[in-house]
C-alpha positions as CSV (number, residue, x, y, z in Angstrom):
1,X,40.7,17.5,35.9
2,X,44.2,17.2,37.6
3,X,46.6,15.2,35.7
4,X,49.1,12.6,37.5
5,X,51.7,14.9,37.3
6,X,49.8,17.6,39.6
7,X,48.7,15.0,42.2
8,X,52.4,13.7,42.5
9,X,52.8,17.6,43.6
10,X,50.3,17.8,45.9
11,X,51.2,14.9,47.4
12,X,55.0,15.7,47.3
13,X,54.0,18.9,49.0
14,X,51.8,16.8,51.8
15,X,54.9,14.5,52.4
16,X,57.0,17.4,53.0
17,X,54.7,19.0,55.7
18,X,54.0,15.3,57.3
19,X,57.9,15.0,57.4
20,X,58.2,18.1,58.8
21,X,55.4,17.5,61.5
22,X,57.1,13.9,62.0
23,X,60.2,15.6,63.2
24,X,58.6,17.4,66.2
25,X,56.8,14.1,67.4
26,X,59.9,12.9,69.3
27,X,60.8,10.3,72.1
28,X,63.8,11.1,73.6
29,X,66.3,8.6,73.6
30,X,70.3,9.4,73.8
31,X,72.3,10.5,70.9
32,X,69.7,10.5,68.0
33,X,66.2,11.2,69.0
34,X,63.5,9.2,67.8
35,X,61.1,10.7,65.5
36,X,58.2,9.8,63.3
37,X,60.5,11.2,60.2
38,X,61.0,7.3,59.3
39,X,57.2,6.8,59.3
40,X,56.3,9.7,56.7
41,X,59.9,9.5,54.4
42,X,58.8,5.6,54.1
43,X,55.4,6.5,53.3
44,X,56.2,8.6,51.0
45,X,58.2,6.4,48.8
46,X,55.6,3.9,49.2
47,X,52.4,6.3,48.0
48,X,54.6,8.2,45.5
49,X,57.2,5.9,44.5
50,X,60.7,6.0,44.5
51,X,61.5,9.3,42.5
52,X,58.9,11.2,43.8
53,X,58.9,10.1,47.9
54,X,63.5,10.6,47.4
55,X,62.1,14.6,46.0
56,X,60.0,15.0,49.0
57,X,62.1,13.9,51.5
58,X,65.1,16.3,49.3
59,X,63.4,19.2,49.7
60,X,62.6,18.7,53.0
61,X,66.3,18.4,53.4
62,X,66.5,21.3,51.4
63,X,64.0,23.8,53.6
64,X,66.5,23.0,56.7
65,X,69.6,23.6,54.8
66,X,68.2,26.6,53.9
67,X,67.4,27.8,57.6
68,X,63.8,26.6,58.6
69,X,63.7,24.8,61.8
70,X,62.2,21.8,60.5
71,X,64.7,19.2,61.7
72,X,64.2,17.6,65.2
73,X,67.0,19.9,66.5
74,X,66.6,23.2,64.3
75,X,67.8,23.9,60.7
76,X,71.0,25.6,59.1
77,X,73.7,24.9,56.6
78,X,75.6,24.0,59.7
79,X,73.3,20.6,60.7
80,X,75.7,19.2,57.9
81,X,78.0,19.1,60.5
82,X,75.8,17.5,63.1
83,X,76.6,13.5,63.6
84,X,73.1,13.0,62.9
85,X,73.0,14.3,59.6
86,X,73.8,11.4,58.1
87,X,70.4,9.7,58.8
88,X,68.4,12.9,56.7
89,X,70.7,11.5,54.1
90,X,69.9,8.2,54.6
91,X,65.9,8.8,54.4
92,X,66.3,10.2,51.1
93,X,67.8,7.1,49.3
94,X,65.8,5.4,51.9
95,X,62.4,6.1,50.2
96,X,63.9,5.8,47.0
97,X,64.6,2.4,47.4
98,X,61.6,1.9,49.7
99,X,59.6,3.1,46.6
100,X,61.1,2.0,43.5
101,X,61.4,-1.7,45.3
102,X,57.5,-1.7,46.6
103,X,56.0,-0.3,43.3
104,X,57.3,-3.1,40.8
105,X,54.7,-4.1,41.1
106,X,50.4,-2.5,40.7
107,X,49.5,-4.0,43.9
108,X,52.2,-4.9,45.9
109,X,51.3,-7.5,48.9
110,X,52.4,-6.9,52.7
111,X,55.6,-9.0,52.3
112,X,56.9,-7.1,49.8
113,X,56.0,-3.4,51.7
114,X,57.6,-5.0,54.4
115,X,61.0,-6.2,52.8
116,X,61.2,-2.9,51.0
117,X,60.9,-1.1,54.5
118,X,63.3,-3.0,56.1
119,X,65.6,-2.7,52.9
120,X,64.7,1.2,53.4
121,X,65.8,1.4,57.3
122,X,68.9,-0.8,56.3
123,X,69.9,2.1,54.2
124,X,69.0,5.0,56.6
125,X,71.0,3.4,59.7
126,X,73.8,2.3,57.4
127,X,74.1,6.5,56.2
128,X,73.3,7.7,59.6
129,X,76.2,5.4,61.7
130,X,78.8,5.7,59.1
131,X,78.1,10.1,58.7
132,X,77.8,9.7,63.0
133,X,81.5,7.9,62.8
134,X,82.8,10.1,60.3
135,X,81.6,13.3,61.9
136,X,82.5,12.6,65.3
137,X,86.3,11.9,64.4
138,X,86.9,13.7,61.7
139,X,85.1,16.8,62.2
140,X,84.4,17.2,66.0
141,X,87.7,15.5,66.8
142,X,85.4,13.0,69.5
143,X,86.2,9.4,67.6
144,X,83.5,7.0,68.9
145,X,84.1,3.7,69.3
146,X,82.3,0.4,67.3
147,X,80.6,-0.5,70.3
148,X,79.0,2.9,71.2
149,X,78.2,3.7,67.8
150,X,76.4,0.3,67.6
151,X,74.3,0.7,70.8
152,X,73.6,4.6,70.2
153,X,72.9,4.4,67.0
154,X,71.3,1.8,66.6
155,X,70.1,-0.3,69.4
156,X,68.5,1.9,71.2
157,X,66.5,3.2,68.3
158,X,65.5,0.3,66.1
159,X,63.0,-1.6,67.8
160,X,61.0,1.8,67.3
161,X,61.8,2.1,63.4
162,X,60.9,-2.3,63.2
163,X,57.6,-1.1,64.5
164,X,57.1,1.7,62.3
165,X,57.6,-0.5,59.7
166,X,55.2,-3.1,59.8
167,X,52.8,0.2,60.3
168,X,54.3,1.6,57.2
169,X,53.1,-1.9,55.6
170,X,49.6,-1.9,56.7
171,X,49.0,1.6,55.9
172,X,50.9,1.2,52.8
173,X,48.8,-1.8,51.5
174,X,45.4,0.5,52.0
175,X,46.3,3.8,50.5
176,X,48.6,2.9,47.9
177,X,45.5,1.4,45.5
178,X,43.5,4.6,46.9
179,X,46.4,6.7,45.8
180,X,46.9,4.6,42.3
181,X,43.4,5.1,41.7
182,X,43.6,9.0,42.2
183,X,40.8,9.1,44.5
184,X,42.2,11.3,47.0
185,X,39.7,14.3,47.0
């Protein structure tokens, strides 16, 4: 019999590969590519909850740190100095507060999946622009301007990540009582 502890492994471990895959699906759009990343770090704070969904996405983080090419433009210590780092940052507290916010409650309703994924993709493009901005002038020496940084970073990728989550919130509002009730075989 597994225990809720081994099943919040297992399922750590699943988010972790889905991220990974996630990261190769891309649509190429300038400056950050769009990638289903958003889809699986915000399921995975939705299915696992905030501590466990911010450890997946971690070590996730961690495996590309550490060399694997699992980000959508390769791996290394030195993606910390990439402008888009800052969003891998931001998906970690992303599904932590995507997960601790949806699971106050047993059976959380579509309007609350939905206002804790939009809470989650306020926090991933606030660490993602402001880690762009920071990088690009401080580090690369190639300051960006307000209006750029706006359209780049964020225009031209949200409409993308709104859709993802009201998809987030359907599929959320089936499997979270599937994954609550532990029958995932």
């Amino acid at each position: 019999m597994r225990t809720k502890k081994t099943s919040n492994l297992i399922l750590c471990a699943l988010f972790v590969a889905l991220i990974i895959v996630g990261a190769f699906i891309k649509i190429p759009v300038p400056v950050v590519p769009f990638t289903l990343q958003f889809l699986f770090t915000m399921m995975a704070g939705l299915l696992l909850g905030g501590k466990w969904g911010a450890a997946a996405v971690c070590i996730y983080i961690l495996l590309g740190l550490l060399g694997l090419p699992v980000f959508a433009e390769g791996g290394g210590l030195s993606y910390i100095f990439r402008p888009s780092f800052g969003y891998l940052i931001g998906f970690a507290l992303g599904a932590y507060v995507t997960g601790t916010l949806a699971n106050r409650v047993a059976h959380p309703d579509y309007r609350r999946l939905l206002g804790a994924n939009f809470l989650g993709l306020a926090i991933v493009y606030a660490c993602g622009m402001i880690y762009y901005y920071l990088i690009s002038d401080l580090y690369l020496g190639t300051p960006i301007g307000l209006w750029p940084l706006f359209l780049y970073c964020f225009l031209l990728a949200v409409p993308g990540d709104i859709a993802l989550c009201i998809v987030a919130a359907i599929l959320g509002k089936r499997l979270i009582p599937v994954v609550q009730a532990g029958n995932i075989s």
